[in-house]
N, C-alpha and C positions, 0 to 999 in steps of 0.2 A: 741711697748709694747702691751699690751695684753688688750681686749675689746673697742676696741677703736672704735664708730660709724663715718660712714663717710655716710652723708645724703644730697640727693636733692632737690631743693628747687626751683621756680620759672624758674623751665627748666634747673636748673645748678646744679653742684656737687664743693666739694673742690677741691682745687688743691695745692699738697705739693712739693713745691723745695726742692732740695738738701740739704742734712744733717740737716733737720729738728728734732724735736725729740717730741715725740706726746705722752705724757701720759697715765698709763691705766683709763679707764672707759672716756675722753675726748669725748667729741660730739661734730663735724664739721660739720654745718649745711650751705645749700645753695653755692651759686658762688663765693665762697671767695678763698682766695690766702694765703698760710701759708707760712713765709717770709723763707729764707735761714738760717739756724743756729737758728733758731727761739727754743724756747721752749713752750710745753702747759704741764700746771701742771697738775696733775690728777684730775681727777673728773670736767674739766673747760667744760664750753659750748661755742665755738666758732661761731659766727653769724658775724662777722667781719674778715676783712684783716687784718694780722697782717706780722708788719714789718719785714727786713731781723733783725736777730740777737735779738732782744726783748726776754722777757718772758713773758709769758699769764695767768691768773690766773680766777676764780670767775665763777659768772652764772649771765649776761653775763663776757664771757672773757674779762678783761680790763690790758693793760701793766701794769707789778708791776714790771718791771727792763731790765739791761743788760745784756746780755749775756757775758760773760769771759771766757777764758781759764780754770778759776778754778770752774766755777757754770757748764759749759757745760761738766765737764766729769765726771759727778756725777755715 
């Protein structure tokens, strides 16, 4: 999606697996690992690893749910 910050931090960068899906305006800061299937909601600040299939939300990002068949093909 569209403006999405991907920022380094303490010598490291993010790192997005597979069919991830990354919000606009999202900020990905430092060495962290965006899980598989994962969601980040817009506008979230990520500073943490988030797990394969989760959903991410807030500032900071914190799980607010699961990923489904029916929330993932929004």
């Amino acid at each position: 999606y569209r403006n999405v910050t991907f920022g380094g931090k303490d010598g490291g960068a993010p790192y997005v697996k597979e069919l991830a899906k990354i919000c606009s305006h999202a900020i990905l800061l430092g060495p962290i690992v965006i899980g598989r299937k994962s969601i980040i909601a817009p506008g979230s600040v990520v500073i943490h690893d988030v797990p394969d299939e989760k959903i991410v939300s807030g500032i900071p990002a914190k799980v607010i749910g699961e990923v489904s068949e029916k929330n993932y093909n929004f």
